[in-house]
C-alpha positions as CSV (number, residue, x, y, z in Angstrom):
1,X,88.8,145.5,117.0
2,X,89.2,144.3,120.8
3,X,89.4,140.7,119.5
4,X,92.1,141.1,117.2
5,X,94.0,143.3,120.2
6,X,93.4,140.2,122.3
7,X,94.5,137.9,119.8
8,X,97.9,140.4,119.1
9,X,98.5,140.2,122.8
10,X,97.7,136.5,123.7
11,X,100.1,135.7,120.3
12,X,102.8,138.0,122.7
13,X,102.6,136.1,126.0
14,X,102.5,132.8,124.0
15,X,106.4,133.1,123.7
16,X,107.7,134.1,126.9
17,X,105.0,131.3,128.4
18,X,105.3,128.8,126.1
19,X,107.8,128.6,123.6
20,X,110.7,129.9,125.7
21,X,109.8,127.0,128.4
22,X,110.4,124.4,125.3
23,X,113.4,126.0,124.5
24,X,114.6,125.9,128.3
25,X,113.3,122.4,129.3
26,X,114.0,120.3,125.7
27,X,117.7,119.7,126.7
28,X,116.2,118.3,130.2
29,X,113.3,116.4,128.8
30,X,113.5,113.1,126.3
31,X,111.6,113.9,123.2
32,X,108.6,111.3,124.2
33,X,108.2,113.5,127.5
34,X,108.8,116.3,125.2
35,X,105.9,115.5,123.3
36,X,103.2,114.5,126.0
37,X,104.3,117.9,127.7
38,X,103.9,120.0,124.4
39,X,100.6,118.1,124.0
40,X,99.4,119.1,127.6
41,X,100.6,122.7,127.0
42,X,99.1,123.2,124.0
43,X,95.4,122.0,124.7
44,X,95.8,124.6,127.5
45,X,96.4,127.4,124.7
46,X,93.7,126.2,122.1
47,X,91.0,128.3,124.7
48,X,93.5,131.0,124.9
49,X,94.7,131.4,121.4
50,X,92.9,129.3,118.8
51,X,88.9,129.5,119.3
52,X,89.3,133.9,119.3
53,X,91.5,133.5,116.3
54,X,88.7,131.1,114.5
55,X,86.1,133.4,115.7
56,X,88.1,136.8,114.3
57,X,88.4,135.3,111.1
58,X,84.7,134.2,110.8
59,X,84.4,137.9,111.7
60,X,86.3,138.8,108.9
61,X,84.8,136.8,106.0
62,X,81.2,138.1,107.7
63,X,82.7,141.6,107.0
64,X,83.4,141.0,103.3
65,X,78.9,140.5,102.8
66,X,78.3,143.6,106.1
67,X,81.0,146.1,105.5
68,X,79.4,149.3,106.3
69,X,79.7,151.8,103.4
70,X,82.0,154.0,105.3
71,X,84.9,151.5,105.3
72,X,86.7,151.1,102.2
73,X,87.5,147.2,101.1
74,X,91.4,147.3,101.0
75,X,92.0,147.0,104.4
76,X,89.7,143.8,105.0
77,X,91.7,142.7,102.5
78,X,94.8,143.4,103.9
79,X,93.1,141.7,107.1
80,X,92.2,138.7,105.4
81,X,95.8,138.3,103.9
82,X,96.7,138.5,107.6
83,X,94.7,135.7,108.4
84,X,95.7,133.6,105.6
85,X,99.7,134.0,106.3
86,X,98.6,133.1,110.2
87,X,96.4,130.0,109.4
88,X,99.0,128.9,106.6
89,X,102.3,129.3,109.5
90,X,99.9,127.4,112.0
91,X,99.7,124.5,109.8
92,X,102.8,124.2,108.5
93,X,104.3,124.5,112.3
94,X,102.2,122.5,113.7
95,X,102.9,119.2,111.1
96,X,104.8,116.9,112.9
97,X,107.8,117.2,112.7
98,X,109.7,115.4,115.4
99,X,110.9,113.0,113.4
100,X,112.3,115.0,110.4
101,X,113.8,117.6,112.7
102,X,115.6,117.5,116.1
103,X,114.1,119.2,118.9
104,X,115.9,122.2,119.0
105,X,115.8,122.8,115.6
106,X,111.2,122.1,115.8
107,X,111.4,124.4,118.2
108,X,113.5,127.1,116.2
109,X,110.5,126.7,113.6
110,X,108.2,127.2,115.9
111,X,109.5,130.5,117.3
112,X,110.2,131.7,114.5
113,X,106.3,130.8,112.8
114,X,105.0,132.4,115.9
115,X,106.9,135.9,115.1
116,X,105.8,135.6,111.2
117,X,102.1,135.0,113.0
118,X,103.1,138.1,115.3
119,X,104.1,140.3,112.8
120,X,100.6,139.7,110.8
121,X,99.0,140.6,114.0
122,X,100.8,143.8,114.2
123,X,99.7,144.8,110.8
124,X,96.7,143.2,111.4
125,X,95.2,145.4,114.7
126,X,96.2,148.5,113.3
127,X,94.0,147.8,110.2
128,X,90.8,146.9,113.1
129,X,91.3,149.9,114.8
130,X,91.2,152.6,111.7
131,X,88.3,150.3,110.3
132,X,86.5,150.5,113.7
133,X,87.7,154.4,113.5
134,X,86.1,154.3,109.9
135,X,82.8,152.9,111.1
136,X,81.9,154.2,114.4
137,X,84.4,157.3,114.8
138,X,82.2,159.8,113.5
139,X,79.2,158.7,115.7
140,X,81.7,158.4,118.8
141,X,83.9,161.3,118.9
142,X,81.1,163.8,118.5
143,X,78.5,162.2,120.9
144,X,78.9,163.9,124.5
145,X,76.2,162.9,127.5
146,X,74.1,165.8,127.7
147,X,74.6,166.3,131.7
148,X,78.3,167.1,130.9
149,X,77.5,169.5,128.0
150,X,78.1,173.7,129.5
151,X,75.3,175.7,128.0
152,X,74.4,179.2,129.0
153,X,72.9,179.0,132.6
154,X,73.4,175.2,132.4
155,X,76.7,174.0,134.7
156,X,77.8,170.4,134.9
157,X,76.4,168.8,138.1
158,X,80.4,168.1,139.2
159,X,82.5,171.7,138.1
């Protein structure tokens, strides 16, 4: 659950860091330096975005053979659509294009596969957390640390 929160947030910043800073600096910048920068950038954001996104979706497919009972399969399915639209838009935007396209226009596709990557995330977290809720909510919500409990004659050490 708090890797696909991370990976809904990082895939937030990405724009206003990276994608934005194309889109302000392409008119400025020939599209060779265009390229080496984009290629600098984006090694940068393969930490940041792409190894938690691999590792969430090896989660996912592990959770299809150790889904516990509790958690009913259509929302890891839902999930692994997610995934599937996400890794599909990643491809496809990340094709080079630079020749096909001018650079405003590759970087008009590439905002606009990041929102259709956001919008799966936002879908996507929302499914974690009632899963997550599903799995370990019963356990969690009632559990209480003895020391806190009020009992007859018993106070909390801090009242």
């Amino acid at each position: 659950m708090l890797l696909a929160l991370y990976c809904l947030a990082a895939a937030a910043t990405t724009e206003w860091q990276e994608y934005r800073s194309w889109a302000d600096m392409g008119s400025y910048l020939s599209l060779t330096d265009f390229a080496a920068w984009n290629m600098a950038s984006s090694q940068q954001a393969v930490l940041l975005l792409t190894v938690p996104s691999v590792v969430l979706t090896a989660l996912v497919l592990a959770l299809f053979r150790y889904l516990p009972v509790s958690v009913p399969r259509g929302p890891l399915w839902v999930v692994l659509a997610c995934h599937i639209v996400v890794w599909a838009a990643f491809i496809l935007a990340r094709v080079p294009l630079a020749a096909v396209v001018s650079q405003s226009e590759l970087v008009n596709l590439l905002l606009q596969s990041d929102w259709m990557r956001k919008l799966t995330l936002l879908i996507e977290a929302p499914m974690a957390v009632y899963m997550a809720y599903r799995a370990y909510g019963a356990n969690l919500w009632h559990a209480q640390p003895a020391s806190l409990l009020r009992t007859r004659g018993n106070t909390p050490a801090m009242s």
